[in-house]
N, C-alpha and C positions, 0 to 999 in steps of 0.2 A: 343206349343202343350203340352196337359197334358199328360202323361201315368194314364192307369187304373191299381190298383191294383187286382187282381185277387183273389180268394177266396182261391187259394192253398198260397198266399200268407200271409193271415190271420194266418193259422198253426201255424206259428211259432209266433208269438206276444202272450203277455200277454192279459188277460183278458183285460178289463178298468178298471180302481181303481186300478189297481195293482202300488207300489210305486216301483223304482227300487234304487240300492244302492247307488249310488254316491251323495252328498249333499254340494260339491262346485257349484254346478246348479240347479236348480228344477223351474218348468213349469210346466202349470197346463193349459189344453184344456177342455174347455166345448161345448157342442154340440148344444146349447143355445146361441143367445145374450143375454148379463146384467148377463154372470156367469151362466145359467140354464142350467138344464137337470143333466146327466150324466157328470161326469167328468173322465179324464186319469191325473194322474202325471206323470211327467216323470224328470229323474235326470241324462241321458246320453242319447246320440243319439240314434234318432228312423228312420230308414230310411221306414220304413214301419207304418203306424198309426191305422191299423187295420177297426175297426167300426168306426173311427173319419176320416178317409178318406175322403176327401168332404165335411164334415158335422161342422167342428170346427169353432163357430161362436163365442166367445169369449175368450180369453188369458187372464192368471196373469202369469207376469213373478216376480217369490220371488227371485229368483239369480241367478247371472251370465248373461253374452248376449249371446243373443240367434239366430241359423240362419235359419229363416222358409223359406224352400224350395214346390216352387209351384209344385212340380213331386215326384214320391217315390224315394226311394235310393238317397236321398239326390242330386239330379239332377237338374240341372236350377242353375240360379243366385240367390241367397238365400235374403232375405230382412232382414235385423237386426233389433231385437225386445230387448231393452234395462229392468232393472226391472221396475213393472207397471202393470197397466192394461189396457189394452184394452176389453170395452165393445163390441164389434162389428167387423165385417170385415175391416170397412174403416177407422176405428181407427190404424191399424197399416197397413194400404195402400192397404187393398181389396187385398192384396196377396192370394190364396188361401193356407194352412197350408196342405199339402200331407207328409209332412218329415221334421224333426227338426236333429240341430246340436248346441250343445252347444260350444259356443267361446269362448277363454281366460278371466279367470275370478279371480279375487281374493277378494273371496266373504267373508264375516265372518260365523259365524257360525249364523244360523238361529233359 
């Protein structure tokens, strides 16, 4: 079962496009397959996705692995998304993307 995010839970999240500071990790959700639309980067854990809630239909992961969790708050068994792209939902297993957690990484610099 999925949980819904709520709209009081939107508050607190960044805009989209907003980059945040950590760069051993960075992830990039677009609300499009094949990369379209609107995008979010994100470079640390997001237990909440905001406007991409539901909606994230293609992944680049630039570094580090990643753990995309099908519930907010980083909830459920999370499915690992290595760097890459994935065009589509069923490119990296039709998981639905509600909450990301980035894994051990020793990335270089980007």
């Amino acid at each position: 079962m999925l949980l819904s995010c709520t709209s009081a839970d939107l508050s607190r999240l960044p805009k989209p496009n907003n980059i945040y500071s950590d760069m051993s990790h960075k992830i990039v959700l677009y609300e499009r397959d094949n990369f379209g639309g609107k995008f979010l980067e994100l470079t640390t854990a997001a237990p909440r996705l905001g406007a991409f809630t539901y909606v994230t239909s293609s992944i680049k992961v630039i570094c580090g692995t990643w753990h995309v969790h099908g519930e907010c708050d980083l909830q459920g068994s999370p499915l690992v998304v290595h760097p890459g792209e994935y065009p589509n939902p069923a490119s990296w297993g039709g998981w639905p993307c509600n909450s990301l957690s980035p894994a051990e990484s020793d990335c270089d610099s980007l």
